[in-house]
N, C-alpha and C positions, 0 to 999 in steps of 0.2 A: 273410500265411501264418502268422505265429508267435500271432494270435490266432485262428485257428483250431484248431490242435494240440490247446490244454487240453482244450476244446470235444469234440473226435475222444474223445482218449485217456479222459475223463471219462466217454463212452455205451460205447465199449470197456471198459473193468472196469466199469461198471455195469450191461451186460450179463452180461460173465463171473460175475460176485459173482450174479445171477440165477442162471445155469444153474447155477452152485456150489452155489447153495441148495437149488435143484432137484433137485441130483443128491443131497444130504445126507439130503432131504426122501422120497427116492425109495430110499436105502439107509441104513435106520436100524442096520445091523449096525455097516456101517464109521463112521459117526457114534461109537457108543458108543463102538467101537474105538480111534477117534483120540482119542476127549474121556477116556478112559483111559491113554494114551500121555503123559506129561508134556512129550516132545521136539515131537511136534504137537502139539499145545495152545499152548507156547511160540512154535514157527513161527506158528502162525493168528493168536496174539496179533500178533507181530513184523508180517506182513505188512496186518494191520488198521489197525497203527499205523502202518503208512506209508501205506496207503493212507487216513485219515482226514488225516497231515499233506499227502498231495498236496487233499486235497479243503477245507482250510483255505490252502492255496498258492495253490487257486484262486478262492476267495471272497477272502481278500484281495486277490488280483488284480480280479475283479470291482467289487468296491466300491471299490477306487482308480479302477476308469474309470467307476464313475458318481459319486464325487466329485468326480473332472476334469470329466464332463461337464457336471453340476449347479451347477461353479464357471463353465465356457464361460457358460451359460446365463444362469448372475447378470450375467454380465457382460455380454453383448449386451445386456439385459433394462433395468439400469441406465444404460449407455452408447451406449442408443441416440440414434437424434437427435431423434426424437416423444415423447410420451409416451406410456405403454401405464399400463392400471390394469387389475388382477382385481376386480370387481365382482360383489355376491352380489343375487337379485331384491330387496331393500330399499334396495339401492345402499349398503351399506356396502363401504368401499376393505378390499379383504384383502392386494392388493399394490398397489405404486405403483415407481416407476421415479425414476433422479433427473431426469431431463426431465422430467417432471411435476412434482415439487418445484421444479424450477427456475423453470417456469413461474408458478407458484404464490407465490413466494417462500415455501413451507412448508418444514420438515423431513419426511422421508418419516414418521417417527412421527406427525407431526400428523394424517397421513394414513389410514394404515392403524384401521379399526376404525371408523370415522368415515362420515357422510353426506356423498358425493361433493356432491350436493345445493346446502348447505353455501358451495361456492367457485362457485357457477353467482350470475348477478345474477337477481336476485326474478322479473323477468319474464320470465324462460327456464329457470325450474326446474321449470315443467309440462313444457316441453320434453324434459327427461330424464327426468321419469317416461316421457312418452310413447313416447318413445325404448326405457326398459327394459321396459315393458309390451311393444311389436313386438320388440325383440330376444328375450325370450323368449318368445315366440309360435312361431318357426320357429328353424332352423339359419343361413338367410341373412343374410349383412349389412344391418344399417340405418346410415343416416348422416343427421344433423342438424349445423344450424347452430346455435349459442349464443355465450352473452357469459359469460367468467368473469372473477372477481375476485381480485386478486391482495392477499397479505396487507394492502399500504397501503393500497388502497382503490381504486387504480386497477384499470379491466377492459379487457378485448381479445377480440380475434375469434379463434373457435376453432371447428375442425370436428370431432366425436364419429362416430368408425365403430365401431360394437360388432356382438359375434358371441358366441353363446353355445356355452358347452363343451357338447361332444356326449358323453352316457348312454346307453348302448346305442341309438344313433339317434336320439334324442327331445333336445329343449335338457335341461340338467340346473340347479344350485342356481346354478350363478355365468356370467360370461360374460366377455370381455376385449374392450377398449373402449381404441383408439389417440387419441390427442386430438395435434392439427395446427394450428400458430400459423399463422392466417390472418388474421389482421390488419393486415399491408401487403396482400393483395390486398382485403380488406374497404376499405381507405383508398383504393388506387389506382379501384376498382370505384367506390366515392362521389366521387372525384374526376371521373371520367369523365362518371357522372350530372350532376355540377353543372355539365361542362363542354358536357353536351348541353344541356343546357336552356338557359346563358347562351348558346348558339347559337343556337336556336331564335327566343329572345330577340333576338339580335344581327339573324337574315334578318328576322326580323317588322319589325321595325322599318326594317332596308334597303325590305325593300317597301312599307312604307306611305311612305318618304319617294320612292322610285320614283313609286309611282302619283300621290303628289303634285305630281311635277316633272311626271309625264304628263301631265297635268292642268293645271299652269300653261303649259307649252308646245301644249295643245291649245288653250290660251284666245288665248295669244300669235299661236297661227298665224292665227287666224280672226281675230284683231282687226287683225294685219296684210293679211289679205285683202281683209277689208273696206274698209279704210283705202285700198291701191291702187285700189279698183274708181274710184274718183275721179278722179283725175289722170289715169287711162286712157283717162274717157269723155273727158275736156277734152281731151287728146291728138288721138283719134279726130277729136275735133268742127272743131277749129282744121287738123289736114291737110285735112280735104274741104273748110272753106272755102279753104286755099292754094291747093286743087288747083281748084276752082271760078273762084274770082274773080282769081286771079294769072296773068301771063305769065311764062310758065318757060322757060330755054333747057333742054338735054337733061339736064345734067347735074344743076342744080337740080331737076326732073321725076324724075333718077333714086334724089339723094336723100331728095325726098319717099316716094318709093315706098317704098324703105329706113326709113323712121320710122315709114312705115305697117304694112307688115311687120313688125315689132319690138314696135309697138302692140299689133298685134292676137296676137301671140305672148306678150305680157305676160298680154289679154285669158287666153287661154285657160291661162297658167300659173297666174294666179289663182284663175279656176276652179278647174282642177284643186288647188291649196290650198287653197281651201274644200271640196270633195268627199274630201280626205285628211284634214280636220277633222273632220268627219263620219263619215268612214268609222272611224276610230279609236277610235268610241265602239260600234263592231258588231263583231261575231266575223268575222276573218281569214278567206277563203278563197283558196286557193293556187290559182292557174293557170298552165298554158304560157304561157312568155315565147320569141317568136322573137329569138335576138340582133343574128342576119341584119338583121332589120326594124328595131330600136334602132340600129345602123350607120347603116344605110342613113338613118334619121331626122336622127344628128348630124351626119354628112357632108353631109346636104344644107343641113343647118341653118349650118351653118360656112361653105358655100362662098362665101357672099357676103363675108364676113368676111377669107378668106383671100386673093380677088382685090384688096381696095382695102390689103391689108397690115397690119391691125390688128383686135384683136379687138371685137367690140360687146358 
């Protein structure tokens, strides 16, 4: 409330001092009248002098709060945590920040007056031309990536967003350009690429040493397949003469039958080993499996096993 009063009280006599004129302007008698009175004349002086000292009370007031304000301003402006630079379209620095200097290891003098240009590395100073060519193009923001250089000589990742100052609507002569130390995420971001690729690398190679075991264990299975079908026929061949030319009480008769059984159960496990050799080198297709029926298979498969008390 107490800065708006001056404000009030200031259009209040600046009006009245109006219609005062007005009214002077509108009766030249009493004009003459008074400017011949030496006691008004004196008043009119008196009251102008105050009223010029209220009107110097309140410009100094004024320009102590845009001193304050203009000292806030520095201070944000320096003490921010980005850097921010005033840039003219030829990319001379007209202001700079101490983040920026910081950045930089310059002095902010080094700065100002100078080709921003200048602290960018060689192969990313098209870059900011290109940069302030779009930025003053329009009122929106642009953003680029670049590499700048720091007085030693070392450089780092930094991100440029610039905006140009707005002239009755239109971009005008200069434009303000925040710059963002991005170079841990430039690092972590190449970190991650190397760590995609050494993956990449790392499956490639799982799977070729995969397909490889595929492949020796396909050779494995069929060589063992084959290798049985032998001793299977001999098997076969030596029961039917037992069972031909031998006299057998029941029991011997029952375990022939049992070895035959078992033979010809090998027979066809074999088979089916080679037809799984086989198959392994063709594309999968899925079908219904009854479980039911796989039960029903091993349980009957078992029972002879389970009545003599041991497994076969």
């Amino acid at each position: 409330m107490s800065e708006k009063a001056p404000s009030n009280s200031t259009a209040s006599r600046s009006k009245a001092r109006e219609q005062a004129e007005q009214k002077l302007r509108d009766s030249p008698r009493t004009v003459q009248t008074a400017v011949q009175d030496p006691a008004l004349l004196l008043h009119e002086l008196q009251v102008h002098q105050v009223e010029l000292e209220h009107q110097n009370e309140e410009l100094r007031r004024a320009l102590q709060e845009t001193e304050e304000a203009h000292r806030r301003y520095l201070e944000l402006f320096d003490f921010a945590p980005i850097g921010y630079l005033t840039v003219d379209r030829m990319g001379l620095v007209q202001e700079a920040n101490q983040a920026i200097s910081g950045m930089l290891s310059v002095q902010p003098s080094r700065l100002t007056g100078r080709q921003f240009g200048t602290h960018l590395a060689s192969e990313y100073r098209g870059h900011f031309t290109a940069l302030l060519k779009r930025i003053f193009e329009s009122l929106d923001k642009r953003v680029t990536e670049v590499m700048l250089t720091r007085s030693d000589g070392t450089t780092f990742w930094a991100q440029l967003e610039g905006a140009a100052i707005s002239e009755n609507g239109q971009p005008g002569d200069w434009c303000r350009i925040a710059v963002v130390d991005i170079d841990v995420q430039k690092q972590v971001q190449q970190e991650v690429m190397h760590l995609n690729q050494t993956l990449e690398q790392r499956v490639e190679a799982r799977s070729a040493r995969v397909r490889e075991l595929s492949e020796e264990l396909e050779r494995f299975t069929y060589d063992v397949a084959v290798d049985l079908q032998g001793p299977l026929r001999h098997i076969e061949t030596f029961v039917d003469k037992l069972k031909k030319h031998g006299q057998h009480d029941e029991e011997s008769r029952r375990y022939i039958e049992h070895i035959q059984s078992s033979g010809n159960r090998m027979t066809v496990l074999t088979a089916a080993l080679l037809s799984f050799s086989r198959a392994s080198r063709m594309r999968m297709r899925s079908v219904p499996l009854s479980l039911d029926q796989v039960f029903k298979d091993v349980q009957r498969k078992m029972r002879p096993s389970s009545r003599s008390g041991r497994c076969v």
